[in-house]
N, C-alpha and C positions, 0 to 999 in steps of 0.2 A: 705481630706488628700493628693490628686495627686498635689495640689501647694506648700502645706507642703513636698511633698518629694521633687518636683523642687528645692523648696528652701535649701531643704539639699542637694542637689543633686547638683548645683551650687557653695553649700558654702565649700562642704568636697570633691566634686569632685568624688563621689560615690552614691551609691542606698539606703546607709543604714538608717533606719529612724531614726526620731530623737525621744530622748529618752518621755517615759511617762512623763503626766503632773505630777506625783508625785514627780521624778527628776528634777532636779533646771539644766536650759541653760539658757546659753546665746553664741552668734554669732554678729561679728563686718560684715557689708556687708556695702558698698561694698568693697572688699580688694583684691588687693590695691584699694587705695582711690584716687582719683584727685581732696577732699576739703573737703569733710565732709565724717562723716559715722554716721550709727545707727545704734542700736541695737535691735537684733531681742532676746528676753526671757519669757518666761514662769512665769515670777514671777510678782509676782502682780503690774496690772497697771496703779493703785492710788499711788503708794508707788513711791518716788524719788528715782534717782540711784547716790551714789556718786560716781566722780571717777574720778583720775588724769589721764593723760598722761606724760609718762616718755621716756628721749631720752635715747637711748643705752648706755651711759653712766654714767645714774641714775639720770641726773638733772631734775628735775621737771621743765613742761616747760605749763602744765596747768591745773588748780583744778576745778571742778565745781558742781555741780548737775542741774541734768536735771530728766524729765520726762519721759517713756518709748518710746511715738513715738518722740520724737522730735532728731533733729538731730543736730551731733557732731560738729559745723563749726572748721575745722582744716587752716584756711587765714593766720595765724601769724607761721605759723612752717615753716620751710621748708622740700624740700622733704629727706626722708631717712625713716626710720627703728623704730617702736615707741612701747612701752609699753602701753598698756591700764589696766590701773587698778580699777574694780567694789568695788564698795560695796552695798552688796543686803542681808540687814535687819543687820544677828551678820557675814556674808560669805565673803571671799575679793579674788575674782577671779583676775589674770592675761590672759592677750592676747595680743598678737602681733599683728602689722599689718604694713601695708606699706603704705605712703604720695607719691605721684606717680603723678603729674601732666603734 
């Protein structure tokens, strides 16, 4: 558990743990990002995650699915302000994050 709080403790900027395996996360790290990110979740990790990225002003600007370790390559955006949007099983989380190179 002491890398699991680092790692929350890095990602929220606080001590607080992160919640039981019962409750559904997910965490975009590194953020900001200087080219890709990944996602760190609790939800099952055989199961693909779909999920766009959306610029601030709603255009879709990349679709994909991926696997839980593999990683985001963000090379084709440029930098600014981005929506991350999951989908994890019938759930469709939103997050923010920042292209920062």
């Amino acid at each position: 558990t002491g890398i699991v709080n680092a790692i929350d403790q890095a990602l929220l900027g606080t001590n607080t743990l992160l919640p039981s395996k019962e409750s559904k996360f997910t965490y975009i790290f590194p953020n900001p990002s200087n080219g890709e990110i990944r996602l760190l979740t609790n939800c099952n990790e055989f199961q693909p995650i779909e999920f766009q990225i959306y610029s601030f002003n709603g255009k879709l600007m990349i679709e994909n699915t991926i696997n839980q370790h593999e990683k985001i390559q963000l090379n084709a955006l440029p930098n600014g302000n981005y929506i991350l949007r999951l989908k994890e099983n019938f759930d469709y989380k939103k997050m923010m994050f920042n292209l920062n190179r």
